[in-house]
C-alpha positions as CSV (number, residue, x, y, z in Angstrom):
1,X,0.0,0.0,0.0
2,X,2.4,2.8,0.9
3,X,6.4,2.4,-0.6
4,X,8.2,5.1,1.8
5,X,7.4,8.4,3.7
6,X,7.1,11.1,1.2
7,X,7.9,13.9,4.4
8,X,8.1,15.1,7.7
9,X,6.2,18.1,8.3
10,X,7.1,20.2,11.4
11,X,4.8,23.0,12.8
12,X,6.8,26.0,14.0
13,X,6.4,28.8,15.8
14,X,8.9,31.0,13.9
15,X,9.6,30.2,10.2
16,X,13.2,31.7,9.8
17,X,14.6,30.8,13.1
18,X,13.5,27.3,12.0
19,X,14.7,27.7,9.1
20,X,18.6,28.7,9.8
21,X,18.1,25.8,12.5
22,X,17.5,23.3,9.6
23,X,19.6,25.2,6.7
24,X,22.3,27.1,9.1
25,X,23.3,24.1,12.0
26,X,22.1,21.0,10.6
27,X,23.1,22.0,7.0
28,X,20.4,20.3,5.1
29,X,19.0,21.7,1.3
30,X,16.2,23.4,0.7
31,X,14.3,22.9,-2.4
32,X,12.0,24.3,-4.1
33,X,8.0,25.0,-2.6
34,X,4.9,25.3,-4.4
35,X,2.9,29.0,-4.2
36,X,1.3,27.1,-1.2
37,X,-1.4,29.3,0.7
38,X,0.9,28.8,4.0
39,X,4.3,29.8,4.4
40,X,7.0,27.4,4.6
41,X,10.1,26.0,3.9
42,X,11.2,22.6,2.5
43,X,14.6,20.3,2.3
44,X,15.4,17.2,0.8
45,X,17.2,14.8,2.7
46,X,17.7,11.6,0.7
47,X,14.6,10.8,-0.5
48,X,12.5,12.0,2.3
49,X,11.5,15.8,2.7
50,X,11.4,17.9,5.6
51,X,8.6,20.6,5.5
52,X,8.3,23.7,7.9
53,X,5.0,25.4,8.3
54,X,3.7,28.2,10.3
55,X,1.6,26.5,13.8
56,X,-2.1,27.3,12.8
57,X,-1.8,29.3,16.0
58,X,0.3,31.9,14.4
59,X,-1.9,32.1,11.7
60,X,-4.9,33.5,13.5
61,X,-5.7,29.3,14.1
62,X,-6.6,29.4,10.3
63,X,-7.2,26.3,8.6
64,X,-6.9,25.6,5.3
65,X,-9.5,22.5,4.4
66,X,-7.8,19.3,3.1
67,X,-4.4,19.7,3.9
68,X,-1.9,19.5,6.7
69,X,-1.0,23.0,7.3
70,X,0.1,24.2,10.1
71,X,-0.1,21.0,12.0
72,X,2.8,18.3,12.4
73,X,2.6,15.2,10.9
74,X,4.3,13.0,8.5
75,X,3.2,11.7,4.3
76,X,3.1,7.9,3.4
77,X,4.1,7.5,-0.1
78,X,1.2,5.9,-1.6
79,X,0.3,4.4,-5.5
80,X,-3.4,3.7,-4.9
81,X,-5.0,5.7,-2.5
82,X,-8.2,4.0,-3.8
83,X,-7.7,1.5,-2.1
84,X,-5.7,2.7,1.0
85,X,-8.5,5.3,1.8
86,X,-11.2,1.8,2.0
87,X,-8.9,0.1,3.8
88,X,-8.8,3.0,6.6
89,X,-12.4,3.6,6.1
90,X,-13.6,0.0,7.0
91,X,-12.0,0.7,10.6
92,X,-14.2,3.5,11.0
93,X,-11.9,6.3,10.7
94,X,-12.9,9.3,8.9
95,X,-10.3,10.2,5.5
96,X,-9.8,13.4,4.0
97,X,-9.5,13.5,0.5
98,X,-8.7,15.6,-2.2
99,X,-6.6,16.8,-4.9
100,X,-4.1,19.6,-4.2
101,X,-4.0,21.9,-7.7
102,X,-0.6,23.7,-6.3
103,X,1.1,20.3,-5.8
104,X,-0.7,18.3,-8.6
105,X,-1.2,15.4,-6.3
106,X,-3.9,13.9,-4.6
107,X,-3.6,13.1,-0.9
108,X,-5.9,11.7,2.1
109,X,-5.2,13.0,5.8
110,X,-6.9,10.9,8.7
111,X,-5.5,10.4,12.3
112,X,-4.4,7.6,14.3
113,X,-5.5,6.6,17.2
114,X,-3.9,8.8,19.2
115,X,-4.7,11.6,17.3
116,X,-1.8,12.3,15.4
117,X,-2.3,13.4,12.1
118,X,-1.3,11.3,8.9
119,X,-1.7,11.9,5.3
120,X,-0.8,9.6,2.2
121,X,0.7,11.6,-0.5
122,X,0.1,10.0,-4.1
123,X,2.6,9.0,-6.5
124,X,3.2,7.6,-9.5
125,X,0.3,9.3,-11.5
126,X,-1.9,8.6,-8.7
127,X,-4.7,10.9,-9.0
């Protein structure tokens, strides 16, 4: 069902002290970020990614419906999210699901049992 985590992505409270935390000391890469609606910073390491986000908090506790933003949790890499979001449906958990236009992927967010947040991010053409 999933092949990898996609990325990590870590709510802060301070975007550029996190950012020459994660640039400056630990020396990791940033890549290239959509024109997301949040603002952020992302890094490759290896074939994972690291994303920073603004905690909703600092945002005025804004939401922005169907994604992750602002909230820290990590991205299964996924090739049929079909059938993943069933599967995770059939336990009774409730799946978010929808297609991000600035990203071109589709992704489902659900939590855990303890409440952590998870999305599958799809791959691979998955749509």
């Amino acid at each position: 069902m999933f092949d990898g985590i996609h990325h990590i992505s870590i709510a802060v409270d301070d975007l550029e002290e996190a950012r020459d935390f994660y640039a400056g000391l630990l020396e990791l890469v940033e890549t290239d970020r959509p024109p997301l609606p949040n603002p952020g910073h992302w890094f490759q390491v290896g074939e994972t990614q690291l994303h920073l986000t603004l905690r909703s908090s600092k945002t005025n506790g804004k939401e922005i419906p169907g994604t992750g933003a602002g909230e820290t949790h990590f991205a299964f890499r996924g090739r049929d999210l079909d059938t993943a979001k069933r599967r995770i449906e059939s336990a009774g958990i409730s799946v978010r699901d929808g297609f991000n236009d600035k990203i071109g992927m589709r992704q489902l967010f659900f939590h855990d049992p303890s409440g952590n947040l998870v999305e599958v991010f799809g791959v691979g053409g998955e749509s």
